[in-house]
PQR file with spaces between the fields and no chain letter, atoms N, CA, C, O and H, PARSE charges and radii, in Angstrom:
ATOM       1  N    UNK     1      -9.489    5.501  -28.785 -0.4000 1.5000
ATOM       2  CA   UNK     1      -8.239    6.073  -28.332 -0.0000 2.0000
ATOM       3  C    UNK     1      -7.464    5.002  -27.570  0.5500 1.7000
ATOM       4  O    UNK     1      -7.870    4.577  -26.489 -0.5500 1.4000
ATOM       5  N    UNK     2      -6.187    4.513  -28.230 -0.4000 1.5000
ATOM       6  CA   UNK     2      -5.438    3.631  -27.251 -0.0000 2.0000
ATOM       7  C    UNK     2      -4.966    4.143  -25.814  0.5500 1.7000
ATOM       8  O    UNK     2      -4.991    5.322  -25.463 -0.5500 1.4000
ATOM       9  H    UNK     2      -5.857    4.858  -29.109  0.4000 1.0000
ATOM      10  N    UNK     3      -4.593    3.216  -25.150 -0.4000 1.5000
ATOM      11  CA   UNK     3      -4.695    3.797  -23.855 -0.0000 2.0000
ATOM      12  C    UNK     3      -2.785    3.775  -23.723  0.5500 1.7000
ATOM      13  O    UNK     3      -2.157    2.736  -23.926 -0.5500 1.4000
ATOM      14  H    UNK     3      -4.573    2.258  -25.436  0.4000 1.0000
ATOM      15  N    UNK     4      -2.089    5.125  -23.352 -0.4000 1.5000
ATOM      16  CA   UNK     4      -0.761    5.658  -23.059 -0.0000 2.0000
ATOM      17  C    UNK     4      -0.125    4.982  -22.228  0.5500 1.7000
ATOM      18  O    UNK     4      -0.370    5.186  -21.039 -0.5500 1.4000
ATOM      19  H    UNK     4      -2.599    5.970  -23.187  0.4000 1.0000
ATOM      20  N    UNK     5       0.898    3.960  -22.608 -0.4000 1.5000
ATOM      21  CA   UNK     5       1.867    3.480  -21.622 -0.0000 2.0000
ATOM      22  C    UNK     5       2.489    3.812  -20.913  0.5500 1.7000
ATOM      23  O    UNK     5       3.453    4.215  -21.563 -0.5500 1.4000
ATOM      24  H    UNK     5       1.097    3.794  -23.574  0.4000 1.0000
ATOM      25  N    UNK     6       2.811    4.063  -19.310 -0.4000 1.5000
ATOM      26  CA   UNK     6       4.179    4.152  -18.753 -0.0000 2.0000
ATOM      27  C    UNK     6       5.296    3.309  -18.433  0.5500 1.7000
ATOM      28  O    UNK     6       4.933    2.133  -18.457 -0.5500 1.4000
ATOM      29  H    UNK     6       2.028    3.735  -18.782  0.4000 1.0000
ATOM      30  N    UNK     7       6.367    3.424  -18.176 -0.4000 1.5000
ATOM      31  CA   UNK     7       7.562    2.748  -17.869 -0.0000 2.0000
ATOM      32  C    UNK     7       7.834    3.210  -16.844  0.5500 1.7000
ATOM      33  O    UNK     7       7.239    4.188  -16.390 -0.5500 1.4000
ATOM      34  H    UNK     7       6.662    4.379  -18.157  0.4000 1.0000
ATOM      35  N    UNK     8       9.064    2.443  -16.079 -0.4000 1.5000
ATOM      36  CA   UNK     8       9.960    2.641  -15.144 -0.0000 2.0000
ATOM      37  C    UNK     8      10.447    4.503  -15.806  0.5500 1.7000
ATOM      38  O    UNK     8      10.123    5.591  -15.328 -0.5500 1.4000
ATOM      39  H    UNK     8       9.548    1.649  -16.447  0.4000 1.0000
ATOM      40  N    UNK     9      10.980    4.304  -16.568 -0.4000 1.5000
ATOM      41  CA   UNK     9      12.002    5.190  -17.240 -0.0000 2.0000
ATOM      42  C    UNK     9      11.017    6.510  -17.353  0.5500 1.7000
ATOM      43  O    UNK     9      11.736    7.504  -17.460 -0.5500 1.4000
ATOM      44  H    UNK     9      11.243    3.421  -16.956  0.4000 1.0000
ATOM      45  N    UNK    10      10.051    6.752  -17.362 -0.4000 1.5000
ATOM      46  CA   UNK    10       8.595    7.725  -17.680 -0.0000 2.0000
ATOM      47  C    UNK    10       8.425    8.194  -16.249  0.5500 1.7000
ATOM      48  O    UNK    10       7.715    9.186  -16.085 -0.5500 1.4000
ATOM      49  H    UNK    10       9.467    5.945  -17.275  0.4000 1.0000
ATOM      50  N    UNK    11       9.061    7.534  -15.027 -0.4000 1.5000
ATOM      51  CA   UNK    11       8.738    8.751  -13.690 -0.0000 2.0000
ATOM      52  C    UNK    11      10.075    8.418  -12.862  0.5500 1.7000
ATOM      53  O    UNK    11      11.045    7.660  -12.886 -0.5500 1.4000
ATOM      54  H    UNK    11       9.637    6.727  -15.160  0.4000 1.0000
ATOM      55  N    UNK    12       9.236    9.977  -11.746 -0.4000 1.5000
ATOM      56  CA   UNK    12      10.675    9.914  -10.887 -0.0000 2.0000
ATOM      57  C    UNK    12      10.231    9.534   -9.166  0.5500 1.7000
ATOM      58  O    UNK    12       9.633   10.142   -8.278 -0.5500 1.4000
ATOM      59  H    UNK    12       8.448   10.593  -11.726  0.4000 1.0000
ATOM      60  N    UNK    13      10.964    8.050   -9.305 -0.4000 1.5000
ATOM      61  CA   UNK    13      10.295    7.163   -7.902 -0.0000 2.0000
ATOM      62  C    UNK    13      10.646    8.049   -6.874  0.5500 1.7000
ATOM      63  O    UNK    13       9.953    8.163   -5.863 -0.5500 1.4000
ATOM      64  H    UNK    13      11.450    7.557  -10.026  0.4000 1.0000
ATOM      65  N    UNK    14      12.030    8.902   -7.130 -0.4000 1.5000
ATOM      66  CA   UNK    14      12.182    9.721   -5.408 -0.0000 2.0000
ATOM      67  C    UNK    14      10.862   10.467   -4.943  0.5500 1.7000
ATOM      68  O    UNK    14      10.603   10.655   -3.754 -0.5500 1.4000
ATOM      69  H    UNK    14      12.593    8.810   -7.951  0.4000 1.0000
ATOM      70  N    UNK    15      10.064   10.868   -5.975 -0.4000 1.5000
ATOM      71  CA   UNK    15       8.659   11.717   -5.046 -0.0000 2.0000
ATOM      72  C    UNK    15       8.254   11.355   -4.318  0.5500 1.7000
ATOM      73  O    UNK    15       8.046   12.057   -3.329 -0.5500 1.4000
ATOM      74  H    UNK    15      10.274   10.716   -6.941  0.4000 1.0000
ATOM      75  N    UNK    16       7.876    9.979   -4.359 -0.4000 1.5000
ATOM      76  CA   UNK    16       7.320    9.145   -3.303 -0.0000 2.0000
ATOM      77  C    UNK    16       7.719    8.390   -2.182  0.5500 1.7000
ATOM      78  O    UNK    16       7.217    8.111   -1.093 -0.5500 1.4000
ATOM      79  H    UNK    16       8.045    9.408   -5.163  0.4000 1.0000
ATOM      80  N    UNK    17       8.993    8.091   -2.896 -0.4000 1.5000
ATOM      81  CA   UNK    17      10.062    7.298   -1.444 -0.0000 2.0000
ATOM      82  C    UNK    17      10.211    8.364   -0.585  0.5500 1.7000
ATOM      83  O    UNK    17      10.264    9.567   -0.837 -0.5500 1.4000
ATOM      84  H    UNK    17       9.400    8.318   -3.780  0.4000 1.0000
ATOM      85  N    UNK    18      10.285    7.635    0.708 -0.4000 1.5000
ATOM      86  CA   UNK    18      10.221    8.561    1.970 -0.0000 2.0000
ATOM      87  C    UNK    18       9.093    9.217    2.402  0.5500 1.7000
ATOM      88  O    UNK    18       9.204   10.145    3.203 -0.5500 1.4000
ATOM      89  H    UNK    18      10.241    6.657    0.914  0.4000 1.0000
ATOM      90  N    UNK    19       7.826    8.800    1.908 -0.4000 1.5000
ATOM      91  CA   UNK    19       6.583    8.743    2.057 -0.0000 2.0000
ATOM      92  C    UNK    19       6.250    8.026    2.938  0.5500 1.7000
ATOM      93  O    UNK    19       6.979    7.080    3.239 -0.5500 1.4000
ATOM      94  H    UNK    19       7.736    8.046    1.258  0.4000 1.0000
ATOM      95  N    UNK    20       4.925    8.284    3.684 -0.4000 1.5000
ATOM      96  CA   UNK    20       3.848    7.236    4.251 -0.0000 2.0000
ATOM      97  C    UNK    20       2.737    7.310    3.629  0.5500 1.7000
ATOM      98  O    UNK    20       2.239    8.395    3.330 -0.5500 1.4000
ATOM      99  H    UNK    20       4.333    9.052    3.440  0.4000 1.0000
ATOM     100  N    UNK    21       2.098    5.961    3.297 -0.4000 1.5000
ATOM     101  CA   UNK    21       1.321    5.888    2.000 -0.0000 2.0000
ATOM     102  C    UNK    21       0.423    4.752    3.184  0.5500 1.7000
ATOM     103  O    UNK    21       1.116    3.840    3.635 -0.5500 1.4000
ATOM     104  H    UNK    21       2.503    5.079    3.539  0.4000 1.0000
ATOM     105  N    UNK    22      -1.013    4.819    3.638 -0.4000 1.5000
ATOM     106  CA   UNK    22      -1.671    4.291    4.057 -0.0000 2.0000
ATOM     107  C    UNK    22      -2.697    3.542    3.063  0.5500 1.7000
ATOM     108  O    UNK    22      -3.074    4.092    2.028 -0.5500 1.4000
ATOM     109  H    UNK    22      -1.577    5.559    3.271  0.4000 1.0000
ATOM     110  N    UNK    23      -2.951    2.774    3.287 -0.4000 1.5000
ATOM     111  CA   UNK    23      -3.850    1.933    2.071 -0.0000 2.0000
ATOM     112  C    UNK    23      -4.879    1.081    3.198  0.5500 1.7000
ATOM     113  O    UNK    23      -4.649    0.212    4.039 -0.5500 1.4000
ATOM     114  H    UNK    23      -2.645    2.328    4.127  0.4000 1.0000
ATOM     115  N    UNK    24      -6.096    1.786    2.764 -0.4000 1.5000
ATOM     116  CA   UNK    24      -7.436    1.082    3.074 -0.0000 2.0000
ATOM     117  C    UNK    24      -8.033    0.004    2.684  0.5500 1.7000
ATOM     118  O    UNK    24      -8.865    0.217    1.803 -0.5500 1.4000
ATOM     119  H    UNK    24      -6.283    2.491    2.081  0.4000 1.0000
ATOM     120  N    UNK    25      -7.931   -0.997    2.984 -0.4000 1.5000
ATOM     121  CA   UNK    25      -8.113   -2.468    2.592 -0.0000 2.0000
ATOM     122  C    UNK    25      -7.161   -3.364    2.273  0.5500 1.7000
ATOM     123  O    UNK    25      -5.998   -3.055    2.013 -0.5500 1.4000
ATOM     124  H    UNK    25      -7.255   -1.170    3.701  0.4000 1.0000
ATOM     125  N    UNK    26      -7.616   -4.518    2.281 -0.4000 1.5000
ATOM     126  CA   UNK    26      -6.387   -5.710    1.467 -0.0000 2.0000
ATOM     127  C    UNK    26      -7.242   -6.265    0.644  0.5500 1.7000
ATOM     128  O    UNK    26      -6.699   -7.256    0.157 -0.5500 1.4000
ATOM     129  H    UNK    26      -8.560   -4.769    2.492  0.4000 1.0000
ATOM     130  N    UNK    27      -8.169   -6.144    0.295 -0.4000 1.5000
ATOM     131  CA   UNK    27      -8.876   -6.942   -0.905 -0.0000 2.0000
ATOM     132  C    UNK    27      -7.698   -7.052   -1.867  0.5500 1.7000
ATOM     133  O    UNK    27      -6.539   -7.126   -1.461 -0.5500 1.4000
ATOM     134  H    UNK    27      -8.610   -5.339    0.691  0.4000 1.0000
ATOM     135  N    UNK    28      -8.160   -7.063   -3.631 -0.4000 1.5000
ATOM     136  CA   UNK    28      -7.425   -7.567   -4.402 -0.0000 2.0000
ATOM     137  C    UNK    28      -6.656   -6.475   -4.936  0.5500 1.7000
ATOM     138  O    UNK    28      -5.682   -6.748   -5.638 -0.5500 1.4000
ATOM     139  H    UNK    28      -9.102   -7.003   -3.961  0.4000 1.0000
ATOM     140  N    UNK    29      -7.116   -4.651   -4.581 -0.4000 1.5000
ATOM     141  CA   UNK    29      -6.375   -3.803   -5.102 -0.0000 2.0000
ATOM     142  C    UNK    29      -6.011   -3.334   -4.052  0.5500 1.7000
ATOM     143  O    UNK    29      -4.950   -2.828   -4.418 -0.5500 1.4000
ATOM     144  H    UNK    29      -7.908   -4.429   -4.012  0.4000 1.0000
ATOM     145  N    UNK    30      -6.118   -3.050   -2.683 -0.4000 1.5000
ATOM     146  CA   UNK    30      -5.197   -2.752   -1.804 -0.0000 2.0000
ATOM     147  C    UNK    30      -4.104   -3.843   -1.267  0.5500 1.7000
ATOM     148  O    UNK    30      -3.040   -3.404   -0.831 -0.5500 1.4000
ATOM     149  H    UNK    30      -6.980   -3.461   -2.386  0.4000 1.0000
ATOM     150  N    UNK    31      -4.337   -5.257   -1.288 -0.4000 1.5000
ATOM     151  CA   UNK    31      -3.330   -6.081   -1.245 -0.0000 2.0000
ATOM     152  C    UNK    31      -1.911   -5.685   -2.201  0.5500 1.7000
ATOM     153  O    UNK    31      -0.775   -5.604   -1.735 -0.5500 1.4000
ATOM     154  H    UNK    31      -5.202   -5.614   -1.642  0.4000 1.0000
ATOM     155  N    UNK    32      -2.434   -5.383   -4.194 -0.4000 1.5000
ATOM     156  CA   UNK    32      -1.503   -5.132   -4.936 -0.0000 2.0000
ATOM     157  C    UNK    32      -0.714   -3.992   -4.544  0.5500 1.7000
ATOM     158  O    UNK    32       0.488   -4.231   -4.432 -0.5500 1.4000
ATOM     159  H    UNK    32      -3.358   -5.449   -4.573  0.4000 1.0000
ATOM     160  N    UNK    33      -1.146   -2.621   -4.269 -0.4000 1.5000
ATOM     161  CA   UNK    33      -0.588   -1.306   -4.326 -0.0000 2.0000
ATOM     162  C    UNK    33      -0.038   -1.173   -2.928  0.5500 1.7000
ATOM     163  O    UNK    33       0.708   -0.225   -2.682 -0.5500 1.4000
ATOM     164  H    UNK    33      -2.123   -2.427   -4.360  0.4000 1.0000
ATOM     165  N    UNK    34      -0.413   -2.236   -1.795 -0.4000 1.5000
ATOM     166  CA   UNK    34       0.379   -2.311   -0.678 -0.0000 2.0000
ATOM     167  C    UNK    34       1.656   -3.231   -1.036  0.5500 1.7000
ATOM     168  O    UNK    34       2.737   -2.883   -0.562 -0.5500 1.4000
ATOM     169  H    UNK    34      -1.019   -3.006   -1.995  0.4000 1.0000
ATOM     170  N    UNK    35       1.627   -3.806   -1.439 -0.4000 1.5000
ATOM     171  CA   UNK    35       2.939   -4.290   -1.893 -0.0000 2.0000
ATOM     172  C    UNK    35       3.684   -4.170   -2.812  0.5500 1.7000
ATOM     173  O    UNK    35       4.864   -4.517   -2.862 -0.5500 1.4000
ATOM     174  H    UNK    35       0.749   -4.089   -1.825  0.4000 1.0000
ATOM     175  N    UNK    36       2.842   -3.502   -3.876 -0.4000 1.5000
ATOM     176  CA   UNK    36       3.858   -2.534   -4.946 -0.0000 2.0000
ATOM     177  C    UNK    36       4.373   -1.636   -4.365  0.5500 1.7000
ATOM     178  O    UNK    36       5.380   -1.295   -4.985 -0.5500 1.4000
ATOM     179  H    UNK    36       1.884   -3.220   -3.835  0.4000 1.0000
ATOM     180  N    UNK    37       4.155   -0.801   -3.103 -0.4000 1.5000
ATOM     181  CA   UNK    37       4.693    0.316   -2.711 -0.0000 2.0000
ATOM     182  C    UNK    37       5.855    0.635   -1.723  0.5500 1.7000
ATOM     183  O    UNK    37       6.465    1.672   -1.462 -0.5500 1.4000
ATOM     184  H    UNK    37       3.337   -1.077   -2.599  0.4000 1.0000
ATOM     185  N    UNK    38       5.961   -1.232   -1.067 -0.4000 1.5000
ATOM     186  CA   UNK    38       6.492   -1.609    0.027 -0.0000 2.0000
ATOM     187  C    UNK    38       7.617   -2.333   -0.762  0.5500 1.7000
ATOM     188  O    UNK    38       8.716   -2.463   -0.223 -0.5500 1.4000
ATOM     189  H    UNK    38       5.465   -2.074   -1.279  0.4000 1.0000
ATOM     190  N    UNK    39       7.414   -2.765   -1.897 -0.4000 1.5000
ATOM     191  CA   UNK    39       8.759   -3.041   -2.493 -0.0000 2.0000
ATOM     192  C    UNK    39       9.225   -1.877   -3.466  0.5500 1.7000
ATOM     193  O    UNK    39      10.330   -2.184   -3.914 -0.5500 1.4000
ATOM     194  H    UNK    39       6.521   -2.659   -2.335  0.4000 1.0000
ATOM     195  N    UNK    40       8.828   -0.755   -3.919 -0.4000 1.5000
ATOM     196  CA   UNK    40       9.356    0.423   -4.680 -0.0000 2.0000
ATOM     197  C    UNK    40      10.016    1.605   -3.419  0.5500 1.7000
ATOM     198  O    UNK    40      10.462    2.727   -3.656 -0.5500 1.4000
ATOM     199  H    UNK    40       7.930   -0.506   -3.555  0.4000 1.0000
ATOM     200  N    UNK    41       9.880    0.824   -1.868 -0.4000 1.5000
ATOM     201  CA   UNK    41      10.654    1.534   -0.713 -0.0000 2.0000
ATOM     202  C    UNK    41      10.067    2.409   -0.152  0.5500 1.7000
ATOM     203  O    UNK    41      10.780    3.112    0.564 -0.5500 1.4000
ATOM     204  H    UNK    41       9.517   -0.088   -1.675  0.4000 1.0000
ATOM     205  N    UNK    42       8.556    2.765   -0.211 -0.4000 1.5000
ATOM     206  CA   UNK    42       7.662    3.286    0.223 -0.0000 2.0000
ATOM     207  C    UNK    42       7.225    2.857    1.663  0.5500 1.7000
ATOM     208  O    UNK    42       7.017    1.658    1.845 -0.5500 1.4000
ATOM     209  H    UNK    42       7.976    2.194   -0.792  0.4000 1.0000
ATOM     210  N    UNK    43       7.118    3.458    2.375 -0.4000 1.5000
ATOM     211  CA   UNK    43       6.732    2.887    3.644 -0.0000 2.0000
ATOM     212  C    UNK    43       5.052    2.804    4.089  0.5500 1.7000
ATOM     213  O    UNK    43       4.473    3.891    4.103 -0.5500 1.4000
ATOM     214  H    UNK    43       7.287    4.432    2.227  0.4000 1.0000
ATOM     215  N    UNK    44       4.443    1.882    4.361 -0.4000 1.5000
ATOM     216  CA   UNK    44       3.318    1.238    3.782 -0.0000 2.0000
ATOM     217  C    UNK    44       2.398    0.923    5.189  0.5500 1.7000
ATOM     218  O    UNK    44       2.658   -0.053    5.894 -0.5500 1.4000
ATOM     219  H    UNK    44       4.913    1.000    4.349  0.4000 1.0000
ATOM     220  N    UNK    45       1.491    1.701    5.450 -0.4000 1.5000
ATOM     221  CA   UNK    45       0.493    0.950    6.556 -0.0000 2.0000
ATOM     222  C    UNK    45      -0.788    0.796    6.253  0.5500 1.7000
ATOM     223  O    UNK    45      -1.429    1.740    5.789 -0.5500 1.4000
ATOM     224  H    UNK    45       1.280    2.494    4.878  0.4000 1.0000
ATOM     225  N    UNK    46      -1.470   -0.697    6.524 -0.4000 1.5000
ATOM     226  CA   UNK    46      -2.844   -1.400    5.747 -0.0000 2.0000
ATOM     227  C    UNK    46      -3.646   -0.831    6.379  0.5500 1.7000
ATOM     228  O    UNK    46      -2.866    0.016    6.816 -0.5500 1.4000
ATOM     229  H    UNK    46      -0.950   -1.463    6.901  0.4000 1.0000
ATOM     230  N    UNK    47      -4.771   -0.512    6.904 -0.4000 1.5000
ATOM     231  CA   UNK    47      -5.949    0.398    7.824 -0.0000 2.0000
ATOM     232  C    UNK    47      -6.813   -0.613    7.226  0.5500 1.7000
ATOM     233  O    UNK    47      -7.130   -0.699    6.040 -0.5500 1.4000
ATOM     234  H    UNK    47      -5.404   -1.200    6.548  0.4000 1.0000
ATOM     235  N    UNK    48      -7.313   -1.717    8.639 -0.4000 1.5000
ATOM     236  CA   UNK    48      -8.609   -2.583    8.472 -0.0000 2.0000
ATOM     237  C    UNK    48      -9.319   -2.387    9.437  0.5500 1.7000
ATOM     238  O    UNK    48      -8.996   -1.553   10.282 -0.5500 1.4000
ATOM     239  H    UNK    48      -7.056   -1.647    9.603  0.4000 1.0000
ATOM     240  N    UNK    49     -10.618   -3.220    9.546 -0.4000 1.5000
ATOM     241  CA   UNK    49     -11.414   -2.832   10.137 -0.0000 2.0000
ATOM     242  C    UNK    49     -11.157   -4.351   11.640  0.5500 1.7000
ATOM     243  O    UNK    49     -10.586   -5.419   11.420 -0.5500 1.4000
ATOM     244  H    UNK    49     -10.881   -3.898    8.859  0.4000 1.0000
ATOM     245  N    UNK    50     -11.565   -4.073   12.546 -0.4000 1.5000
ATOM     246  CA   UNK    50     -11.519   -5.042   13.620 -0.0000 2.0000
ATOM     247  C    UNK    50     -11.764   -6.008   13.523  0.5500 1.7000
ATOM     248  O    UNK    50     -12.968   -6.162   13.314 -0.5500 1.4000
ATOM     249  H    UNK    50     -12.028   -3.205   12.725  0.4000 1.0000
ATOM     250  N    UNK    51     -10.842   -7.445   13.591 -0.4000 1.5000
ATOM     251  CA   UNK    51     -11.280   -8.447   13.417 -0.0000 2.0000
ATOM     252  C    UNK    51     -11.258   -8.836   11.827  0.5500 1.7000
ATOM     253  O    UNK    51     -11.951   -9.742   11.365 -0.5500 1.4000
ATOM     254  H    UNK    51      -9.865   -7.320   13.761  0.4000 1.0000
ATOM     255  N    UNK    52     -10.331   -7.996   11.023 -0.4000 1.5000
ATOM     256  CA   UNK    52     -10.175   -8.603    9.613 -0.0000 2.0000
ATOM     257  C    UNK    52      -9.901   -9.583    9.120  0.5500 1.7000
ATOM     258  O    UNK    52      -8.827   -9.565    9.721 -0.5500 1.4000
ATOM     259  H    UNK    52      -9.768   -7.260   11.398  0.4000 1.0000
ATOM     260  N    UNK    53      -9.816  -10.922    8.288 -0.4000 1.5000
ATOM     261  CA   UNK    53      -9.280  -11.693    8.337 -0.0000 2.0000
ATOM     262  C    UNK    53      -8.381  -11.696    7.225  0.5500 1.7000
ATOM     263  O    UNK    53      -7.554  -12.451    6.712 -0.5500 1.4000
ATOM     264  H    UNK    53     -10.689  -10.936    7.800  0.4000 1.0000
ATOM     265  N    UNK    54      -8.901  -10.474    7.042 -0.4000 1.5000
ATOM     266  CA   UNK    54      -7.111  -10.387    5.708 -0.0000 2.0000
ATOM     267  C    UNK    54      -5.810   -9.664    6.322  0.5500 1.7000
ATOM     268  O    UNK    54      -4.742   -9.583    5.715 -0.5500 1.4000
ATOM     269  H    UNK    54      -9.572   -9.861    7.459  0.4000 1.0000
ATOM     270  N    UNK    55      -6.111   -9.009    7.961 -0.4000 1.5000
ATOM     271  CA   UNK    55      -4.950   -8.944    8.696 -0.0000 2.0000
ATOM     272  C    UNK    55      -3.837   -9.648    8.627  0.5500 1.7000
ATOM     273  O    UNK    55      -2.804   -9.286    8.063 -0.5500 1.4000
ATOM     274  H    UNK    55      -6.978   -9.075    8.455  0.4000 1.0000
ATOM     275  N    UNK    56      -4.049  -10.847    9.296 -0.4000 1.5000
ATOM     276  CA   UNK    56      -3.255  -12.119    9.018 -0.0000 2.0000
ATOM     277  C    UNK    56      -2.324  -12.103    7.539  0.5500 1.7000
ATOM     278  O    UNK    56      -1.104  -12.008    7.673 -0.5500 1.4000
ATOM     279  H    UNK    56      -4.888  -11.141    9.755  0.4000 1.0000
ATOM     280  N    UNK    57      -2.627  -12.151    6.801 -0.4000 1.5000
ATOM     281  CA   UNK    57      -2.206  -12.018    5.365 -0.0000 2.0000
ATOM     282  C    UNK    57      -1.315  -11.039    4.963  0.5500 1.7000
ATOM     283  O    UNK    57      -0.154  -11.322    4.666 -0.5500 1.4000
ATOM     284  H    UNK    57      -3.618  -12.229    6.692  0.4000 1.0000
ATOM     285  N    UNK    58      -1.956   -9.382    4.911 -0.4000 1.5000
ATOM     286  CA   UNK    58      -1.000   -8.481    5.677 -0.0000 2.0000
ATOM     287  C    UNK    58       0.371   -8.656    6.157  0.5500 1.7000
ATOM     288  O    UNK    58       1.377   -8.467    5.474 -0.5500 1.4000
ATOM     289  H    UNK    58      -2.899   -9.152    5.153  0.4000 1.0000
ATOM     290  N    UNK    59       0.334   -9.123    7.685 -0.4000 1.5000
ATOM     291  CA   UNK    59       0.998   -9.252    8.406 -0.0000 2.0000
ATOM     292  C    UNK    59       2.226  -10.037    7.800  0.5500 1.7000
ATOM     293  O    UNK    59       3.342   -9.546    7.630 -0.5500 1.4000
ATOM     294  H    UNK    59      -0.483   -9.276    8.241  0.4000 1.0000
ATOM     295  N    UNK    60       1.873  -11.252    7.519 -0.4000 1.5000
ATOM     296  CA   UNK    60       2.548  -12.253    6.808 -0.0000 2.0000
ATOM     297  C    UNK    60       3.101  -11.575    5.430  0.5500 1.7000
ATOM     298  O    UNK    60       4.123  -12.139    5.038 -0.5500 1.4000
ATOM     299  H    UNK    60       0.966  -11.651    7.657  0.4000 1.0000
ATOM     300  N    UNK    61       2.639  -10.434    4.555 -0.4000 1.5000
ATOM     301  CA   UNK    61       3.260  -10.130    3.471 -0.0000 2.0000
ATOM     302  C    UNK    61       4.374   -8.864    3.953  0.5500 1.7000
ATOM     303  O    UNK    61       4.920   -8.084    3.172 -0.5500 1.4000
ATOM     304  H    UNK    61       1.809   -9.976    4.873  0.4000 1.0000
ATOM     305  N    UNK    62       4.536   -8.895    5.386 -0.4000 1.5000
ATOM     306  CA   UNK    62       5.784   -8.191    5.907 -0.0000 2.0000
ATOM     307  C    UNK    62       5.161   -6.449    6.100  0.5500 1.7000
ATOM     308  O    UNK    62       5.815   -5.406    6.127 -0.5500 1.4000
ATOM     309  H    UNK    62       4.092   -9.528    6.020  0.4000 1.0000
ATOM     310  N    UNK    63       3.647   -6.667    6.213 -0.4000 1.5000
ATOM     311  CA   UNK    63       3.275   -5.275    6.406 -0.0000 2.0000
ATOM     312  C    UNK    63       2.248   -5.008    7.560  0.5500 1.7000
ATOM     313  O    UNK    63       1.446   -5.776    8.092 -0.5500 1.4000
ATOM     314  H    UNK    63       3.117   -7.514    6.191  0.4000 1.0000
ATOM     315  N    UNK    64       2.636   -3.097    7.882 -0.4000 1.5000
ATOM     316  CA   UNK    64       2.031   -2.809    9.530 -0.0000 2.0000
ATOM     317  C    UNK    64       0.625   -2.917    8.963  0.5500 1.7000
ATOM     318  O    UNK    64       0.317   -2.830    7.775 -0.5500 1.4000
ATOM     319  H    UNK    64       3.288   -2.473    7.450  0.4000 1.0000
ATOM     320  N    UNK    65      -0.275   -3.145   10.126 -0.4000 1.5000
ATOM     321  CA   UNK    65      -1.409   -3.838   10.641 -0.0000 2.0000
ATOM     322  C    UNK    65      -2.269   -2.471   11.273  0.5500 1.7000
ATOM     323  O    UNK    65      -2.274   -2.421   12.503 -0.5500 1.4000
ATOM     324  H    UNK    65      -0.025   -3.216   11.092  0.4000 1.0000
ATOM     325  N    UNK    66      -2.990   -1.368   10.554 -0.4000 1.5000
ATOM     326  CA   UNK    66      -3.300   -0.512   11.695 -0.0000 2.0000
ATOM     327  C    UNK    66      -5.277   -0.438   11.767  0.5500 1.7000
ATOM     328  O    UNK    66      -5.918   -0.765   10.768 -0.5500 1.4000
ATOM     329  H    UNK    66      -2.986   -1.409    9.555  0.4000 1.0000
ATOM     330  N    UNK    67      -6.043    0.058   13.158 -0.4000 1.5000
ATOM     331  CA   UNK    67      -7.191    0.812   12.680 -0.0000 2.0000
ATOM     332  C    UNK    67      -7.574    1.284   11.366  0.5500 1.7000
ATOM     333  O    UNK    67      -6.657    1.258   10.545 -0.5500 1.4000
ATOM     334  H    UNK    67      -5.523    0.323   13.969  0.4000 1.0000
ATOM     335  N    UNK    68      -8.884    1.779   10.888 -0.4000 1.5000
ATOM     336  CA   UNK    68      -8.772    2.035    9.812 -0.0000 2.0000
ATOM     337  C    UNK    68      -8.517    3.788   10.130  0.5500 1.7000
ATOM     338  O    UNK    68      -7.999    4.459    9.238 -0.5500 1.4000
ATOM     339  H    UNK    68      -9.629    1.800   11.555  0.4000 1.0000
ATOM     340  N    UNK    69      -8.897    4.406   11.376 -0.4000 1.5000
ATOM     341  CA   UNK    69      -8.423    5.518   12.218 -0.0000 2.0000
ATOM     342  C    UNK    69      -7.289    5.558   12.496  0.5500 1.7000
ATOM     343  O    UNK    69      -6.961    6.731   12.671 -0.5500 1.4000
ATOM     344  H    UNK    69      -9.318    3.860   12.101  0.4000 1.0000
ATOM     345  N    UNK    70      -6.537    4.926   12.626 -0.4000 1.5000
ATOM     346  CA   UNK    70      -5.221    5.233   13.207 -0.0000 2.0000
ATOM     347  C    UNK    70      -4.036    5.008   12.138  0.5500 1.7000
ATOM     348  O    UNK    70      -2.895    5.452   12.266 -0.5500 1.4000
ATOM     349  H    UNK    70      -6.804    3.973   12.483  0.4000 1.0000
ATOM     350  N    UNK    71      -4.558    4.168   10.964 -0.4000 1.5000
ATOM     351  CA   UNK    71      -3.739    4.219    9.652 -0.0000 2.0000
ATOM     352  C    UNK    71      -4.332    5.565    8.852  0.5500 1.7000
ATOM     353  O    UNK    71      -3.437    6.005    8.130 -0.5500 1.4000
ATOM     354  H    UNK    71      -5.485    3.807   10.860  0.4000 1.0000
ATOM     355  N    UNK    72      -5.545    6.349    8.751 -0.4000 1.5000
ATOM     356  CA   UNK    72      -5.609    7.489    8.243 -0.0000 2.0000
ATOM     357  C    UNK    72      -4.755    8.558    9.257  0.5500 1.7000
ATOM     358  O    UNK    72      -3.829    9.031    8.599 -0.5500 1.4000
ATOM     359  H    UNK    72      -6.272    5.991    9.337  0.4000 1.0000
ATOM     360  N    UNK    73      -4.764    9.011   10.437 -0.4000 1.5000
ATOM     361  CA   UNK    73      -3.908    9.629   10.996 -0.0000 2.0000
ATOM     362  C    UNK    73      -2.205    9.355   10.769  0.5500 1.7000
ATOM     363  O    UNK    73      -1.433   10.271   10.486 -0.5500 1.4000
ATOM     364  H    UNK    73      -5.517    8.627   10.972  0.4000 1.0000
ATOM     365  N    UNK    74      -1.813    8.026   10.936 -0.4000 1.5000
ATOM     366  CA   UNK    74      -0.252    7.849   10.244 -0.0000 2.0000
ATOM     367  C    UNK    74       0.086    9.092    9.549  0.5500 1.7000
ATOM     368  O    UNK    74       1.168    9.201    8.972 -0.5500 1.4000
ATOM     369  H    UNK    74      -2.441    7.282   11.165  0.4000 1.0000
């Protein structure tokens, strides 16, 4: 079974804009979907653990920095 494409044109971005969308980690798939979401106008907070060193990185890709507690409450 091939696998079903979407497009831009296939959804409707207002559902989500004006959201808070917390994302647990910055590895290699919370790094992507934190910044896919922060440029589709989603408002975006990373939840790491103390002393992360992918904070830094984060920070620098123009995004909030929270607990991994205090970005699930957001």
């Amino acid at each position: 079974m091939a696998a079903k494409m979407y497009y831009e044109k296939d959804v409707d971005p207002s559902i989500i804009r004006g959201r808070k969308v917390a994302i647990i980690g910055y590895g290699s798939q919370g790094h992507a979907h934190a910044l896919n979401l922060k440029e589709s106008g989603v408002q975006v907070v990373v939840g790491l653990r103390e002393g992360s060193k992918s904070a830094a990185k984060a920070e620098a890709a123009g995004l909030t920095v929270k607990s991994i507690a205090d970005a699930a409450k957001w």
